[in-house]
C-alpha beads as a LAMMPS data file, in Angstrom:
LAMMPS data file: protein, C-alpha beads

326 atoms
325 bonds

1 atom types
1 bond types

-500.0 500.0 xlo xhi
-500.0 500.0 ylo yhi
-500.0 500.0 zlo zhi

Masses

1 110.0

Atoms # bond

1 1 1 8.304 14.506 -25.273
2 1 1 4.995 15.200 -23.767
3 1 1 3.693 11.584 -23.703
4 1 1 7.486 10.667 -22.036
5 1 1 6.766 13.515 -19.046
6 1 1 3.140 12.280 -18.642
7 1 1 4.312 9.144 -18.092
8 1 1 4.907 8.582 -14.085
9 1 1 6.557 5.156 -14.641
10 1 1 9.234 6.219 -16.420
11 1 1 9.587 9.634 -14.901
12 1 1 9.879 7.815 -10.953
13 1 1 12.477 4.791 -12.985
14 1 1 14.580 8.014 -13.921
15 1 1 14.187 9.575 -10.398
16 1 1 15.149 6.103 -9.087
17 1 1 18.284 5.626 -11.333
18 1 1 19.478 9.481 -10.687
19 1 1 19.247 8.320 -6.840
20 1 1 20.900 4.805 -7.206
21 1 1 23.738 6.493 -9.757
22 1 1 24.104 9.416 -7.297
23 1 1 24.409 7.019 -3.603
24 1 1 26.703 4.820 -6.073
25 1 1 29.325 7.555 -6.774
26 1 1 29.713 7.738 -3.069
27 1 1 29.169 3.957 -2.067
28 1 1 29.354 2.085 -5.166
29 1 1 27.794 -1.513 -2.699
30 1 1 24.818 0.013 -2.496
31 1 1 24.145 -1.279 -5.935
32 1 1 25.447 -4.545 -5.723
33 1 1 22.615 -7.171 -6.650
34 1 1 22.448 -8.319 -3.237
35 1 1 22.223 -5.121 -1.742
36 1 1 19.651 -4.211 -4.056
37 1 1 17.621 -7.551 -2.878
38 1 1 17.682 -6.629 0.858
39 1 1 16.685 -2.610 -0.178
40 1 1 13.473 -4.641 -2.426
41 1 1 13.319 -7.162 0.876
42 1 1 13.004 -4.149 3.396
43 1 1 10.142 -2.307 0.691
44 1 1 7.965 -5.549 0.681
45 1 1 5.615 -5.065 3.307
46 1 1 5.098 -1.308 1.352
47 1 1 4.921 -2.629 -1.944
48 1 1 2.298 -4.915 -0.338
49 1 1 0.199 -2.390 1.433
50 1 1 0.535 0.353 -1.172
51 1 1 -1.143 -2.018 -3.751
52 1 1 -4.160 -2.949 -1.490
53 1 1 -4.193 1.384 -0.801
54 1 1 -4.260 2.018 -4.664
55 1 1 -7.153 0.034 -5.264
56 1 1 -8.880 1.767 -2.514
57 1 1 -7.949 5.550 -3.678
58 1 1 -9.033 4.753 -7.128
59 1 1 -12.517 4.066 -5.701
60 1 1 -12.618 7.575 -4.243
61 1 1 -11.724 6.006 -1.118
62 1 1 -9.224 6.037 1.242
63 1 1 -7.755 3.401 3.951
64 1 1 -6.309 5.229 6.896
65 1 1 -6.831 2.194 9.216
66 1 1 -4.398 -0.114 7.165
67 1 1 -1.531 -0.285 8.997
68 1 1 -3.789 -0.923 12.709
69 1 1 -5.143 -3.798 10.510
70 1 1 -1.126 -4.749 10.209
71 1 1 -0.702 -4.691 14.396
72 1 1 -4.199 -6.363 15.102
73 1 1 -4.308 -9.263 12.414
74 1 1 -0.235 -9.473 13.822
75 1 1 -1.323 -9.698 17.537
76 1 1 -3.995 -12.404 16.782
77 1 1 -1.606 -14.761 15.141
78 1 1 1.348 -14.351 17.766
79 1 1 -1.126 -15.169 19.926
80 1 1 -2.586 -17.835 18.422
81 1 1 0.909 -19.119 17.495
82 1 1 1.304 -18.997 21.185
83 1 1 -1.322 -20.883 22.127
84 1 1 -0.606 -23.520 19.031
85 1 1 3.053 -23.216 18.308
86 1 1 2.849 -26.147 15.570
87 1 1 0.334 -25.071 13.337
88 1 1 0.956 -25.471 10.028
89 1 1 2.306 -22.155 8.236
90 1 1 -0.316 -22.279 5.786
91 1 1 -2.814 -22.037 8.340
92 1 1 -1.718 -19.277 9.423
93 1 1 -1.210 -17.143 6.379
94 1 1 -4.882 -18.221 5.469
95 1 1 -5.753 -16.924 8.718
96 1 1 -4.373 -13.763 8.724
97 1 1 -5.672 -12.928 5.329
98 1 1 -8.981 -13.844 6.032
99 1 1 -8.873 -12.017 9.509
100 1 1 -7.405 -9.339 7.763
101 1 1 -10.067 -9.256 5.039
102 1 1 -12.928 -9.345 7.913
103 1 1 -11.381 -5.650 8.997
104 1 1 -11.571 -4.369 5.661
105 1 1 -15.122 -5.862 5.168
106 1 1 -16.198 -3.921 8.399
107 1 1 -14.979 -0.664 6.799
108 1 1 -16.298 -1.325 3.373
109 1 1 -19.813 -2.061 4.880
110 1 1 -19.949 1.129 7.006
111 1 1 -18.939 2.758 3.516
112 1 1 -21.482 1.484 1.238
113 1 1 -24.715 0.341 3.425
114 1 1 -24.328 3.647 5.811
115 1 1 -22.596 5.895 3.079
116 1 1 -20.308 7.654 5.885
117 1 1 -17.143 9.077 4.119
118 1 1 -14.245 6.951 4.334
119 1 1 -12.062 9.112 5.787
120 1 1 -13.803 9.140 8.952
121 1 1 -14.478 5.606 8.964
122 1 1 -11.068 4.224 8.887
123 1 1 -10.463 6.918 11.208
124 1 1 -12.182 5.328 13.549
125 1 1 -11.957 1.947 13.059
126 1 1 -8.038 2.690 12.824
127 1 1 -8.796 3.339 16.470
128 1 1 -10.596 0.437 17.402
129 1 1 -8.236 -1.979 15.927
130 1 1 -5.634 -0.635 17.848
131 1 1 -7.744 -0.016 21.057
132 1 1 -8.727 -4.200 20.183
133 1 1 -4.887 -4.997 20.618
134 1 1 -4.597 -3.414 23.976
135 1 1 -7.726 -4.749 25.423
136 1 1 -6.172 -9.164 24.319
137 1 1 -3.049 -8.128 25.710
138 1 1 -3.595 -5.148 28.316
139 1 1 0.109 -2.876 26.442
140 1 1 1.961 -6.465 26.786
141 1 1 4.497 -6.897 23.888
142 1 1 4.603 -10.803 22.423
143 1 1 8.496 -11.199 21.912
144 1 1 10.580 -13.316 20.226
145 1 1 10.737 -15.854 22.603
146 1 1 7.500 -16.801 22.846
147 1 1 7.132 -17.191 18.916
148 1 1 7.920 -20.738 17.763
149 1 1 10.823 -20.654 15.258
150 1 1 8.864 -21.747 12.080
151 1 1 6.508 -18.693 12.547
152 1 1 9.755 -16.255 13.018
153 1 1 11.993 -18.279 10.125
154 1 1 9.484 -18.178 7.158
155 1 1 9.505 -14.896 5.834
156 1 1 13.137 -14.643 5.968
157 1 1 13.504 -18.517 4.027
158 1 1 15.489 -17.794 1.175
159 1 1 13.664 -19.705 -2.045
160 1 1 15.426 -18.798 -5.512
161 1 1 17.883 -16.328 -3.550
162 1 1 14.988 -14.033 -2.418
163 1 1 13.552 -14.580 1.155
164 1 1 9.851 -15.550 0.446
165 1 1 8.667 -12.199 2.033
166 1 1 10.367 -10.918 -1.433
167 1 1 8.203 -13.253 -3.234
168 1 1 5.271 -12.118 -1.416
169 1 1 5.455 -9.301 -3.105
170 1 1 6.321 -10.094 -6.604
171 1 1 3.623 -12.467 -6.783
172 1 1 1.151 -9.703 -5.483
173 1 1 2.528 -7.167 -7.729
174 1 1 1.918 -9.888 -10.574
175 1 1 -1.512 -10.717 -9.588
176 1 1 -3.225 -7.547 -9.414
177 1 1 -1.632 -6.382 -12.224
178 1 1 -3.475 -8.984 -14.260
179 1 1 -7.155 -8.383 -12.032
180 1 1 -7.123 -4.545 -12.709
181 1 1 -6.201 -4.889 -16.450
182 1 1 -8.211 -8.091 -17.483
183 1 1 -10.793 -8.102 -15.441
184 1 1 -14.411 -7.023 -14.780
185 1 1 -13.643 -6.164 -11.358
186 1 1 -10.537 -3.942 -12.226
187 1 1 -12.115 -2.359 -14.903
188 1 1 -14.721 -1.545 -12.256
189 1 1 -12.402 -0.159 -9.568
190 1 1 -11.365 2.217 -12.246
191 1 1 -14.963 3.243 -13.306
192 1 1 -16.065 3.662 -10.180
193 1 1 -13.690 6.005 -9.246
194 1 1 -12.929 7.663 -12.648
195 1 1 -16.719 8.609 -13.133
196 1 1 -19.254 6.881 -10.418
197 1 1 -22.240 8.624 -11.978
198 1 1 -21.517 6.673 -15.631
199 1 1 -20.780 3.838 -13.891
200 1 1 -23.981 3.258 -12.041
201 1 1 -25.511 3.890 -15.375
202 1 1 -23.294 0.984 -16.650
203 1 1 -25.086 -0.838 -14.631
204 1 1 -21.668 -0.999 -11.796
205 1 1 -22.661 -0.827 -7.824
206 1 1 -20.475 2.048 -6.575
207 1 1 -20.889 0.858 -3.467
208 1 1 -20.402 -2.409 -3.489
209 1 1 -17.315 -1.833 -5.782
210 1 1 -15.615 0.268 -3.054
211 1 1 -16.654 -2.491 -0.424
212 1 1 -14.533 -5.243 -2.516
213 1 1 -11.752 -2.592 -2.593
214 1 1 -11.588 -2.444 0.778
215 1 1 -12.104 -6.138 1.582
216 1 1 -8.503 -6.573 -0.807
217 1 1 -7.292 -4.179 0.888
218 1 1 -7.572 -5.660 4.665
219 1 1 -6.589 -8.879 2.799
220 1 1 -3.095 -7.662 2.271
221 1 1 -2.880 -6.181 5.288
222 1 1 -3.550 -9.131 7.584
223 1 1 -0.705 -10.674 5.031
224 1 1 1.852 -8.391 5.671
225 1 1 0.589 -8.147 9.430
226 1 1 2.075 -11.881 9.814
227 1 1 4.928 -11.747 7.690
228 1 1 5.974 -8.232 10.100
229 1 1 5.251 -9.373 13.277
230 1 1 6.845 -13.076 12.689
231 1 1 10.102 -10.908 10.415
232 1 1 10.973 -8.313 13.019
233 1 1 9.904 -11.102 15.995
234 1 1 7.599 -9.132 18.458
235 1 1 3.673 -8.127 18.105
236 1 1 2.436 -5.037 20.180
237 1 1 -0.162 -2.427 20.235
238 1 1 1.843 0.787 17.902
239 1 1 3.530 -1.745 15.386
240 1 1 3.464 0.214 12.079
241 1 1 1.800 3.238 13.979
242 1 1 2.313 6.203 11.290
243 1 1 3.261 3.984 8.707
244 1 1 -0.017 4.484 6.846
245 1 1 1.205 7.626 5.678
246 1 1 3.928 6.087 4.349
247 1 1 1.793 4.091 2.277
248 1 1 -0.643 6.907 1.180
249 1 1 2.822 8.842 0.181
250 1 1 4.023 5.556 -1.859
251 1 1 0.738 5.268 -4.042
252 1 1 0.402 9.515 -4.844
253 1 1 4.187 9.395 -5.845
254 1 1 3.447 6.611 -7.961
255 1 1 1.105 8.371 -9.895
256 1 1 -2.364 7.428 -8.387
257 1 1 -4.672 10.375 -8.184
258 1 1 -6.512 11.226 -4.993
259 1 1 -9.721 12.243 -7.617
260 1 1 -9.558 8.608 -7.903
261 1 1 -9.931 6.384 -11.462
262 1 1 -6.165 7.070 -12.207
263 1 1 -2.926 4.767 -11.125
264 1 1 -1.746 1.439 -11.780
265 1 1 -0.114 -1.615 -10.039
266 1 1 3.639 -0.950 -11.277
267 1 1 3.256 2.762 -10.266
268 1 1 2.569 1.898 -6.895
269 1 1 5.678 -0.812 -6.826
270 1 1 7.484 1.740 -7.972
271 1 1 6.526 4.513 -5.660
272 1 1 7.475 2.594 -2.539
273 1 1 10.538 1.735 -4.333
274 1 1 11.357 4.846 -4.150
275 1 1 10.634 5.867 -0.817
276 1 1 12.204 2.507 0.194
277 1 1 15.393 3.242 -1.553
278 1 1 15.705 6.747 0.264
279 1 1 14.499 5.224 3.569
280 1 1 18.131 2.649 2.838
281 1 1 20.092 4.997 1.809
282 1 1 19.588 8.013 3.928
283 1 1 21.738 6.461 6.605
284 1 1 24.465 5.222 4.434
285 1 1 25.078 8.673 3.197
286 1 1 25.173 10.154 6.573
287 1 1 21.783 12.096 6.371
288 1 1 19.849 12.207 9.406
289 1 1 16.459 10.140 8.789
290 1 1 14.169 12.989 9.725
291 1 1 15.144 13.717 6.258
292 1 1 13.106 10.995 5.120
293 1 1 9.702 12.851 6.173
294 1 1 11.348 16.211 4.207
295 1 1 11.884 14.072 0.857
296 1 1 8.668 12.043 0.819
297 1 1 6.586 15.650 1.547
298 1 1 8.025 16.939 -1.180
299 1 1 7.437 14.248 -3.600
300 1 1 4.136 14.009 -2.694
301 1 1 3.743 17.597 -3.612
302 1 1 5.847 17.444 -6.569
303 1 1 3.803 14.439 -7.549
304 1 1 -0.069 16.338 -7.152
305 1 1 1.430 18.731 -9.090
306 1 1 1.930 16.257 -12.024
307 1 1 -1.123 14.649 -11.386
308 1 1 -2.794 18.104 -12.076
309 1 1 -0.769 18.740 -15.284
310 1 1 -1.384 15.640 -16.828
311 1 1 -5.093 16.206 -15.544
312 1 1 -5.865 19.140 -17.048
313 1 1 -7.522 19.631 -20.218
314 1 1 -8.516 22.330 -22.692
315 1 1 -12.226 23.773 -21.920
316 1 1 -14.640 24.422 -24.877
317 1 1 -14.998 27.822 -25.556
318 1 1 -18.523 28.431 -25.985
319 1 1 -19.199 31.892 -25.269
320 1 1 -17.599 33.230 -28.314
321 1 1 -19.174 30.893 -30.529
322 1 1 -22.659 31.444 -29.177
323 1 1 -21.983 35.346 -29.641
324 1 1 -21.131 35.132 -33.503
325 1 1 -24.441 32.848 -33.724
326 1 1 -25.990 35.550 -32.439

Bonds

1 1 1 2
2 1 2 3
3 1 3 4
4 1 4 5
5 1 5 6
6 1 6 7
7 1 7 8
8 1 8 9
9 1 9 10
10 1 10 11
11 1 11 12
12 1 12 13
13 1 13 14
14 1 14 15
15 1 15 16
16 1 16 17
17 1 17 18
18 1 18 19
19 1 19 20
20 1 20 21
21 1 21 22
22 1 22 23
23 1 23 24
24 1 24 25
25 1 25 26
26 1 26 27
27 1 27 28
28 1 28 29
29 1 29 30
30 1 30 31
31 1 31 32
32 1 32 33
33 1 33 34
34 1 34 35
35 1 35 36
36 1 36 37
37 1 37 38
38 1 38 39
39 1 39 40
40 1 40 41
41 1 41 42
42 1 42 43
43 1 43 44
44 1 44 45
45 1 45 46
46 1 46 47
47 1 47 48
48 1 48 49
49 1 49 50
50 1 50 51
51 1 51 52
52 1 52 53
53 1 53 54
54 1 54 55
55 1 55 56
56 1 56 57
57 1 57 58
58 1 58 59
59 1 59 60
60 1 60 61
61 1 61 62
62 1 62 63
63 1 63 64
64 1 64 65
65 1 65 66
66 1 66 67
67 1 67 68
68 1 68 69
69 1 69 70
70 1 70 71
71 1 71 72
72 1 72 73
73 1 73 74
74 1 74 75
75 1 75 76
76 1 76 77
77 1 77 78
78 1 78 79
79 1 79 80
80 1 80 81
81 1 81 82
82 1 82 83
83 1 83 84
84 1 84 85
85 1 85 86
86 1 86 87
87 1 87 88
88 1 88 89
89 1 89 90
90 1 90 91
91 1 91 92
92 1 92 93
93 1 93 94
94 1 94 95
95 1 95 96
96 1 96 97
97 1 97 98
98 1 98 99
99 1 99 100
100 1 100 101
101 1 101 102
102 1 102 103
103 1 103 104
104 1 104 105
105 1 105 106
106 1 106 107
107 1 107 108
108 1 108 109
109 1 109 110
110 1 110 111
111 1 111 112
112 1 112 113
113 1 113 114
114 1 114 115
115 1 115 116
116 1 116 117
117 1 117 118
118 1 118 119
119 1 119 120
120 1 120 121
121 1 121 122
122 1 122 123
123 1 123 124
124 1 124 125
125 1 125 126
126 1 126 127
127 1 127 128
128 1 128 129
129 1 129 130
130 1 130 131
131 1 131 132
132 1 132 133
133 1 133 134
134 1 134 135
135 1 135 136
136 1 136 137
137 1 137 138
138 1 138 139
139 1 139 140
140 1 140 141
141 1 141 142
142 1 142 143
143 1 143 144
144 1 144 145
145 1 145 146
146 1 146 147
147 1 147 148
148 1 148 149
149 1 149 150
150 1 150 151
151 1 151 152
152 1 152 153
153 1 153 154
154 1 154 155
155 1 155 156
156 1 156 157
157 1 157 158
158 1 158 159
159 1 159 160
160 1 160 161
161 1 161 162
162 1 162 163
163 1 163 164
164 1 164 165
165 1 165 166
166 1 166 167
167 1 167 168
168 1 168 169
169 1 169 170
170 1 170 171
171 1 171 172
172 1 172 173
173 1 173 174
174 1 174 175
175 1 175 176
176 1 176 177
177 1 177 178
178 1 178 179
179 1 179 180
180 1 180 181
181 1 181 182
182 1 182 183
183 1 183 184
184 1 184 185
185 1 185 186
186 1 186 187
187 1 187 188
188 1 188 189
189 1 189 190
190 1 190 191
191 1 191 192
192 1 192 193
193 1 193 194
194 1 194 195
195 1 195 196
196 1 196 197
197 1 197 198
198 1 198 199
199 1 199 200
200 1 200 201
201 1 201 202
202 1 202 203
203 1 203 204
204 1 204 205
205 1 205 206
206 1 206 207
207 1 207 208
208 1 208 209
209 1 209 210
210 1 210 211
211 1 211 212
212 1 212 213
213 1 213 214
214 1 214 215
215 1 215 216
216 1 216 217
217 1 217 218
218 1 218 219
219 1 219 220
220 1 220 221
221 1 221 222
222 1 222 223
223 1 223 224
224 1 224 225
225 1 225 226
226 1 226 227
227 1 227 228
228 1 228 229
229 1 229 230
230 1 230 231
231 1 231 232
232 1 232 233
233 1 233 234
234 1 234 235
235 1 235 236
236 1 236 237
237 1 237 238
238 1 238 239
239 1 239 240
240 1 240 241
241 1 241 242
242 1 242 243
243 1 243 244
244 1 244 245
245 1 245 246
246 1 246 247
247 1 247 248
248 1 248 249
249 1 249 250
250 1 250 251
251 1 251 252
252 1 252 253
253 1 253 254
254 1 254 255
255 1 255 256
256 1 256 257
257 1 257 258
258 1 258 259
259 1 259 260
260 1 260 261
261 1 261 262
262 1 262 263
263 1 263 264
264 1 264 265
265 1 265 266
266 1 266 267
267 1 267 268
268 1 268 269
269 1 269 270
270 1 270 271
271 1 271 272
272 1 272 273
273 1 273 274
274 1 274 275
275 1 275 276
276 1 276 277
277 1 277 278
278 1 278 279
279 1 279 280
280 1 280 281
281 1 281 282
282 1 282 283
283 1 283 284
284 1 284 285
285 1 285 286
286 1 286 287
287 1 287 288
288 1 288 289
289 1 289 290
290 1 290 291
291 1 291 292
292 1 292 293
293 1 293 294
294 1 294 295
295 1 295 296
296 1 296 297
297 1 297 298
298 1 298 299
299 1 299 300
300 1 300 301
301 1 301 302
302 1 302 303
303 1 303 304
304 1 304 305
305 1 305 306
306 1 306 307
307 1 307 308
308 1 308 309
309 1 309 310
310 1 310 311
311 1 311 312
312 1 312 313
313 1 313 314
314 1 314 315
315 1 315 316
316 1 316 317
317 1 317 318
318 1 318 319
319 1 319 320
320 1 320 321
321 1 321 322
322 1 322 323
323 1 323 324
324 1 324 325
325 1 325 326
């Protein structure tokens, strides 16, 4: 029973079911498989960020400046798009994950060659990126208009029945799954995190671990900055603004600890399936969406609280030992 309630995967599918089975015996389509797709379809560009952000919090790190990372890497490739409406689709998803990947070098280098905390670093650059948005486009919006229709169609083309956007983050979710169980550099992430003192002596670079982190991290940002901006069909300077905490909230309900060294890929897909199922089904049940905030506060507190149960171990008692020695 114990090993079933430490486990976070299984206790957020249960949470997840008890929702589903409780919106269901008021709306029973809002299970319907294709329902379900477009609730998965909405979550993407969460399941997307909240991976990069768990690979980032295990390092002891955290990535406040994602979501400006979204808007800017966005911004640059409406514009571009603007200025060179047939570029080839490819180009432009390599381009926004490499530009994307830049920004998260930027932060990982102020981390580990100046050693200033991350919290204030992507506090800043969070700023900067944003501030860089208003200064290529002085507060003007690119609309939908001025996007050429192959940059606005492709996250919403249907391959398989899922819009590749879907796909986007299935094939993510698959990926890193595989890098932070069989390999070096996900065994790393965790070490460096989990115990950074052992690790150095393991002959790991802290430092240079936590800048990779936050490279992948602006990688899958600039991603999902493209496949936002070119989905919802207009770029400007507060696209996402907030949302970060949305992500933050997506990988501590999914079980990632804030210590760092503990969390996984599927608990992170499965804690922004959760807040993207409430974010769906809030309005279907009639439930104002300030409600939304309410909920994911109190599964973020819910979920520390687990994460410091599950935490927790038994201290040697050594006082009482050394006095019968004595």
């Amino acid at each position: 029973m114990k090993r079933i309630l430490a486990s976070r995967e299984l206790l957020l599918l249960v949470a997840i079911a008890l929702v589903l089975g409780i919106i269901s015996s008021r709306f029973p389509a809002f299970i319907t498989l294709s329902n379900l797709a477009a609730v998965f379809n909405d979550t993407s560009p969460l399941i997307l960020l909240a991976i990069g952000q768990m690979i980032v919090i295990l390092t002891k790190c955290i990535d406040l400046s994602v979501t400006a990372n979204l808007a800017l890497t966005g911004m640059v490739v409406s514009l571009i798009n603007i200025s060179a409406p047939g570029l080839p689709i490819v180009v432009t998803l390599v381009v926004a994950t490499g530009f994307g990947a830049c920004l998260g070098m930027f932060n990982g280098i102020l981390v580990w060659k100046l050693d200033i905390p991350p919290i204030v670093v992507t506090l800043g650059t969070m700023t900067i990126f944003r501030g860089t948005i208003f200064l290529l486009t002085e507060g003007k919006w690119v609309n939908s208009h001025e996007m050429s229709d192959t940059f606005k169609a492709f996250p919403r083309t249907e391959l398989l029945g899922l819009p590749v956007l879907s796909w986007f983050a299935i094939a993510a979710v698959i990926l890193f799954t595989i890098v932070m169980t069989r390999t070096t550099l996900g065994r790393a992430f965790y070490a460096a995190g989990g115990n950074p003192h052992a690790a150095t002596y393991a002959g790991i670079n802290v430092g240079r671990t936590q800048f990779w982190a936050f490279t992948i991290s602006g990688a899958l940002a600039g991603l999902t900055g493209y496949l936002w901006v070119s989905r919802f069909a207009v770029a400007y300077v507060d696209v996402a603004g907030g949302f970060e905490l949305t992500v933050v909230a997506a990988c501590v309900i999914g079980g990632v600890s804030i210590m760092g060294g503990i969390g996984s890929v599927p608990g992170a897909l499965l804690g922004a399936l959760f807040l993207g199922i409430i974010a769906n089904a809030l309005p279907v049940v009639n439930i104002s969406p300030f409600w939304q905030m309410a909920i994911s506060g109190g599964a973020i507190i819910i979920a520390v609280v687990l994460n410091a149960q599950a935490n927790r171990t038994k201290g040697r008692i050594i006082l009482k030992r050394a006095e019968h020695a004595t």
